[in-house]
VMD Tcl script that builds the backbone (N, CA, C; Angstrom):
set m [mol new atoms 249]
animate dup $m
set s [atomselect $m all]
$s set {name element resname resid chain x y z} {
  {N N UNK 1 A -87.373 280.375 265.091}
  {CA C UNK 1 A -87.046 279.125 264.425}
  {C C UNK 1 A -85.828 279.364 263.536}
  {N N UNK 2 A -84.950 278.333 263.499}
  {CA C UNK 2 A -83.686 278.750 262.572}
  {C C UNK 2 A -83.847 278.074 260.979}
  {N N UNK 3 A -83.092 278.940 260.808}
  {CA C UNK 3 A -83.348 278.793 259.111}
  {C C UNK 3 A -82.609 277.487 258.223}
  {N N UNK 4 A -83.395 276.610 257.611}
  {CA C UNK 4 A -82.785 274.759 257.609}
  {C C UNK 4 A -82.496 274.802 256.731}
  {N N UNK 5 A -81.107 274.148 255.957}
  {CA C UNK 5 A -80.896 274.214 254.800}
  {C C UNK 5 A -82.497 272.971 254.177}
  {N N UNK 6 A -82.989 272.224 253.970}
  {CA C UNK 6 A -84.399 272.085 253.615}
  {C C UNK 6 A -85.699 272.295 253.825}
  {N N UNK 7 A -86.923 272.221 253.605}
  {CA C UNK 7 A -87.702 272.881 254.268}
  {C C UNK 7 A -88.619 271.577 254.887}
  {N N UNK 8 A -89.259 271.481 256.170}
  {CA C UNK 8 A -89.893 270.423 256.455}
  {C C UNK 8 A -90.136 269.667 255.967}
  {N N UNK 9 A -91.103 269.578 254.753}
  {CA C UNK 9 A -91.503 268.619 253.735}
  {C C UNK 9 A -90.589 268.077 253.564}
  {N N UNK 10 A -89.591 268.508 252.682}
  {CA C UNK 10 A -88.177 267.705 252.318}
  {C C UNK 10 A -87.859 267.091 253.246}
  {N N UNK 11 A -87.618 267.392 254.487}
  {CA C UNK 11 A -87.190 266.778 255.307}
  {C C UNK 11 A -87.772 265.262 256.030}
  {N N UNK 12 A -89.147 265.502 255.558}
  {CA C UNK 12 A -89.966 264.486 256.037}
  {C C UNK 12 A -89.987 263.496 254.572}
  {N N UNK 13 A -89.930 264.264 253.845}
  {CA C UNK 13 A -89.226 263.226 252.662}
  {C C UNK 13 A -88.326 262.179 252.550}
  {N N UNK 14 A -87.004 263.068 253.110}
  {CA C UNK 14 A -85.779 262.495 253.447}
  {C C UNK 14 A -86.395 261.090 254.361}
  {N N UNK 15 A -86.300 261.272 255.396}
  {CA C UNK 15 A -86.871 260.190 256.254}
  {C C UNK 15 A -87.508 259.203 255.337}
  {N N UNK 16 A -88.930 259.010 255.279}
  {CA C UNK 16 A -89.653 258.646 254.215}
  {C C UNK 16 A -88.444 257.747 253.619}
  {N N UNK 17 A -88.099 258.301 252.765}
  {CA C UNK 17 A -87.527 257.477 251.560}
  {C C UNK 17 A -85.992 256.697 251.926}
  {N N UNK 18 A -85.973 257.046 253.115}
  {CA C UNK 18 A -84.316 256.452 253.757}
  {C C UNK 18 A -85.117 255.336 254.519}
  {N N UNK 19 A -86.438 255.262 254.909}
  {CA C UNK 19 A -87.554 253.906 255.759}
  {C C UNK 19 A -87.510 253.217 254.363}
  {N N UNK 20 A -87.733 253.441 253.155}
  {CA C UNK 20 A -88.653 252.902 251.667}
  {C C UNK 20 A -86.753 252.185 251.529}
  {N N UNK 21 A -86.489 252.307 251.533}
  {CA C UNK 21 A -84.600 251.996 250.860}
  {C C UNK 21 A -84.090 251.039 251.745}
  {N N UNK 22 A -84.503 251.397 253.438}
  {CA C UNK 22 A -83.781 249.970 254.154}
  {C C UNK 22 A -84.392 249.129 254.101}
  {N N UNK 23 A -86.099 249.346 254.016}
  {CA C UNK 23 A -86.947 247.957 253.879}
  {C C UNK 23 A -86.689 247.178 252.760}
  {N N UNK 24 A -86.780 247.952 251.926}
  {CA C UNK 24 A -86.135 247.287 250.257}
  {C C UNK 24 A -84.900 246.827 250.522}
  {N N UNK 25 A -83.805 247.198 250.918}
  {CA C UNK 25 A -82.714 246.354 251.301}
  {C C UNK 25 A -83.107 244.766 252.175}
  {N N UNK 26 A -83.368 245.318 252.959}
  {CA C UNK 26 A -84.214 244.193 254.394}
  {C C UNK 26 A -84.381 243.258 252.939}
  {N N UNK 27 A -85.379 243.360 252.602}
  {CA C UNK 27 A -86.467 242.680 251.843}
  {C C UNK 27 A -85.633 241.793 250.630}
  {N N UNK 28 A -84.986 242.566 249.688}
  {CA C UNK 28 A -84.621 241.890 248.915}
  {C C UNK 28 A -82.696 241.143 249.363}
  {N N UNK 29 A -82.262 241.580 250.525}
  {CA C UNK 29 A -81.185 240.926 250.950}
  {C C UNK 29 A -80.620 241.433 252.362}
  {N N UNK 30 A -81.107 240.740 252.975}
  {CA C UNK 30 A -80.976 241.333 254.851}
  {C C UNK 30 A -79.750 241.061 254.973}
  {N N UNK 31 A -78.808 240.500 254.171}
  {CA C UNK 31 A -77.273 239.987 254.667}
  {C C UNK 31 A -76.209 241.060 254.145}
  {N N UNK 32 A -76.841 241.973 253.078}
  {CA C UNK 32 A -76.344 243.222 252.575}
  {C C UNK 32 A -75.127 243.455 253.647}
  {N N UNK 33 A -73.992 243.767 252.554}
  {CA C UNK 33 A -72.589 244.377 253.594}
  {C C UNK 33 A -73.073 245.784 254.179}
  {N N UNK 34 A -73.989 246.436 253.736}
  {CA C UNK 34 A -74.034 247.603 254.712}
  {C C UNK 34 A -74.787 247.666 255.640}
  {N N UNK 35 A -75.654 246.614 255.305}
  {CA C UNK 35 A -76.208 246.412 256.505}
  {C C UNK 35 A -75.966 245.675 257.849}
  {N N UNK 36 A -74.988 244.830 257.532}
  {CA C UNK 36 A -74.151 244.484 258.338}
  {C C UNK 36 A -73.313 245.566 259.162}
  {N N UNK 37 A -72.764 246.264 258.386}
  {CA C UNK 37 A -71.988 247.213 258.597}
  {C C UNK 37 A -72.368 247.852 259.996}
  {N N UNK 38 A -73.921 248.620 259.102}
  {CA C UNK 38 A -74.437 249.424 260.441}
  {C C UNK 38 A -75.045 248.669 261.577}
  {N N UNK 39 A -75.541 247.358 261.345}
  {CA C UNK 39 A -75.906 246.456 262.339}
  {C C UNK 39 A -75.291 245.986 263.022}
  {N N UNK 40 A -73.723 245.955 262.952}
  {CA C UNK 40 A -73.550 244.905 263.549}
  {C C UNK 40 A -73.041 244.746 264.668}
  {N N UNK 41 A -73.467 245.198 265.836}
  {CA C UNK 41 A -73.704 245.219 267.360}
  {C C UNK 41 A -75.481 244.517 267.590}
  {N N UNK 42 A -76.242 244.447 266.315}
  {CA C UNK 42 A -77.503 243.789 267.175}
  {C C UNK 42 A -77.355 242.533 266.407}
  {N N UNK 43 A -78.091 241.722 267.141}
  {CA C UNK 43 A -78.388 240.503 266.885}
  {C C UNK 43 A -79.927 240.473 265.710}
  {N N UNK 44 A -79.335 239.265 264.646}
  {CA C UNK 44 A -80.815 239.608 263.830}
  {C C UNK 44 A -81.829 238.729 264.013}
  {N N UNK 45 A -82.887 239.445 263.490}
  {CA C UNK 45 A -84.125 239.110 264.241}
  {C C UNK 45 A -84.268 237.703 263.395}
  {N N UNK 46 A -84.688 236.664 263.755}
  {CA C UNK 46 A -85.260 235.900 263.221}
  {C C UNK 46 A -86.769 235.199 263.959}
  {N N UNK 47 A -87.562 235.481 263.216}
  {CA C UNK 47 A -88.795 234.815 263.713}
  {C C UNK 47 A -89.306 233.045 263.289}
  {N N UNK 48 A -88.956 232.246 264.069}
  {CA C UNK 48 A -89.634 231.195 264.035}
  {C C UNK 48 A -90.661 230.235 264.416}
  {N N UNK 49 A -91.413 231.206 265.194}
  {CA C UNK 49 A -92.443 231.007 266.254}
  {C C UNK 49 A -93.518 231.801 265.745}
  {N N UNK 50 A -94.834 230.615 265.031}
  {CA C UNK 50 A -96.000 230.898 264.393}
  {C C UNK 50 A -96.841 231.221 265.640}
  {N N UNK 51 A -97.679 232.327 265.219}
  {CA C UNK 51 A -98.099 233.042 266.471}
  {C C UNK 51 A -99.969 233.099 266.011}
  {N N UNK 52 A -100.578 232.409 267.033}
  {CA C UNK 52 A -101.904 232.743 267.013}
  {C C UNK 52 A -102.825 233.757 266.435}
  {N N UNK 53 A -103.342 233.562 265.766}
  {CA C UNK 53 A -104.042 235.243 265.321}
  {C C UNK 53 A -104.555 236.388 266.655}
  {N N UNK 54 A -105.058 235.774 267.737}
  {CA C UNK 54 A -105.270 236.279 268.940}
  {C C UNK 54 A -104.139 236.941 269.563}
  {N N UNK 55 A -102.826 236.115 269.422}
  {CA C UNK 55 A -101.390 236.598 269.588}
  {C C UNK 55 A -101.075 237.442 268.929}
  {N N UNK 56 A -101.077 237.246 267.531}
  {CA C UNK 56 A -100.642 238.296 266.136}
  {C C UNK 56 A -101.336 239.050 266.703}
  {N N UNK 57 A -103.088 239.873 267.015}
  {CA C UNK 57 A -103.548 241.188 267.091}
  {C C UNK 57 A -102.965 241.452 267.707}
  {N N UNK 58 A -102.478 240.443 269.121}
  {CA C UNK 58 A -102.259 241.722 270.158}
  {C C UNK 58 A -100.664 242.127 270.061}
  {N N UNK 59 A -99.884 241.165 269.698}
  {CA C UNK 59 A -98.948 242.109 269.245}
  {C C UNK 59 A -99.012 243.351 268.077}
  {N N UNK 60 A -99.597 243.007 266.990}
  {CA C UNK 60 A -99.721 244.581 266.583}
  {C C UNK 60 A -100.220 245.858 266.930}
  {N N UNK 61 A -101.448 245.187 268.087}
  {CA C UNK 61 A -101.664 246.597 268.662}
  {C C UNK 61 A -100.766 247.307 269.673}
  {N N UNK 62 A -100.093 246.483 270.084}
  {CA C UNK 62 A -98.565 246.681 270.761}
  {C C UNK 62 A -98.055 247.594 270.032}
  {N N UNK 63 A -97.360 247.209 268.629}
  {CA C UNK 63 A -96.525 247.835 268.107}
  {C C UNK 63 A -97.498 249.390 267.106}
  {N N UNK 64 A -98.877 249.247 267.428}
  {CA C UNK 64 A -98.976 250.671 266.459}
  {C C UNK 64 A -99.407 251.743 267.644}
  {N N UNK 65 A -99.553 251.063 269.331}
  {CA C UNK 65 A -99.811 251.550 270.214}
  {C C UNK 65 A -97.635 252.739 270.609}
  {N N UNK 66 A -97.012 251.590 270.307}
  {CA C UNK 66 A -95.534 252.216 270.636}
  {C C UNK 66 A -95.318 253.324 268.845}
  {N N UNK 67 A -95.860 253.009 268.026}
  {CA C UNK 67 A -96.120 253.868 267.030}
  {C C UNK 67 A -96.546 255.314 267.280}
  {N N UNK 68 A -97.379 254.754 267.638}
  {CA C UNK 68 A -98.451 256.457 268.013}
  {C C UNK 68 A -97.832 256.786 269.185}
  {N N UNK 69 A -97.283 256.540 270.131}
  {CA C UNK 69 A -96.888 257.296 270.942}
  {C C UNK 69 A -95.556 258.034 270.095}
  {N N UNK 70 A -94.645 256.981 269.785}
  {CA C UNK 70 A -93.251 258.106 268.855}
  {C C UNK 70 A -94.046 259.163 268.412}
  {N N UNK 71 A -95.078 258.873 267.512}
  {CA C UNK 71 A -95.522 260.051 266.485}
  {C C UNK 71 A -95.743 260.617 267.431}
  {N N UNK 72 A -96.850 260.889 269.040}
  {CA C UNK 72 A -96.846 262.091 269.054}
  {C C UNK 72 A -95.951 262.721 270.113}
  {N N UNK 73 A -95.046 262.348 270.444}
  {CA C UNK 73 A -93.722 262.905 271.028}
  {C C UNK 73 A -92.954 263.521 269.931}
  {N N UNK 74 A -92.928 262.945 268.390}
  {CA C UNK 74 A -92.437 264.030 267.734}
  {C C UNK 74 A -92.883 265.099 267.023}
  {N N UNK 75 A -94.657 265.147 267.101}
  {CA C UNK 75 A -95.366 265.796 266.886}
  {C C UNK 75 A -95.445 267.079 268.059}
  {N N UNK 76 A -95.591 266.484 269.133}
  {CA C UNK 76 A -95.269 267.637 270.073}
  {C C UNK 76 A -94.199 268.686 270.273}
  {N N UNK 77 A -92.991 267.440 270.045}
  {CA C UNK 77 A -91.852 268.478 270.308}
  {C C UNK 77 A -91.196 269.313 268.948}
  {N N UNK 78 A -92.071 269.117 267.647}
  {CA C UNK 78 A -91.840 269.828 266.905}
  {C C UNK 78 A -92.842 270.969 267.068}
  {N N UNK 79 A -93.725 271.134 267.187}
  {CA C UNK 79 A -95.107 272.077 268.112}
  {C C UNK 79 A -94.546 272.840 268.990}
  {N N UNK 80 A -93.745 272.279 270.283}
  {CA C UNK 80 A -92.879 273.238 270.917}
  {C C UNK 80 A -91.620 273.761 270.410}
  {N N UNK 81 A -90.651 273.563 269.920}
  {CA C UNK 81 A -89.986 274.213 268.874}
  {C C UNK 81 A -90.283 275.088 267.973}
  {N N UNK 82 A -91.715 275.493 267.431}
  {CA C UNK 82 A -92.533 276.141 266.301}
  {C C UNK 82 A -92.811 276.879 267.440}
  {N N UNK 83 A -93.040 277.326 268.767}
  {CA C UNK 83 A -93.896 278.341 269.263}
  {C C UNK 83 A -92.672 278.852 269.954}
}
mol reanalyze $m
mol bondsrecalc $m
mol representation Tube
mol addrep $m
C-alpha cells in the first residue's frame, strides 16, 4: 500500500464534509456562481410532479438500492487494494 499524504479517516472526512458544504450550498442557494460554474453542462433538477407515497417508497428504495451498491463497490475495491 503506498504511503498517503492523509490517513483514511481524514480522507473519509474530506469527502464527508465536501457532501455537508454542497448540500448546504444546494440548500441555502442552488443558483450559487460556483455552482453554476461546476454545473454547468447539466441541466437542473427541478421537481414538480407530487408523487404518491407508493411512488415516493419505491423510488427511494431505488435510490438507497443504487446507494448500497456504490458503497459496496467502494468497499470492495478498497479491500482489494489493502490485500
Amino acid at each position: 500500500m503506498e504511503n498517503l499524504f492523509w490517513s483514511y479517516e481524514t480522507q473519509v472526512d474530506v469527502v464527508f464534509v465536501c457532501c455537508i458544504i454542497h448540500n448546504h450550498i444546494m440548500g441555502v442557494d442552488p443558483n450559487d456562481f460556483l455552482m453554476e460554474e461546476i454545473c454547468s453542462k447539466s441541466k437542473p433538477i427541478r421537481r414538480t410532479i407530487n408523487l404518491s407515497q407508493r411512488e415516493e417508497r419505491e423510488e427511494n428504495r431505488g435510490w438507497i438500492t443504487k446507494r448500497e451498491m456504490i458503497a459496496s463497490t467502494i468497499w470492495n475495491d478498497y479491500n482489494t487494494q489493502r490485500n
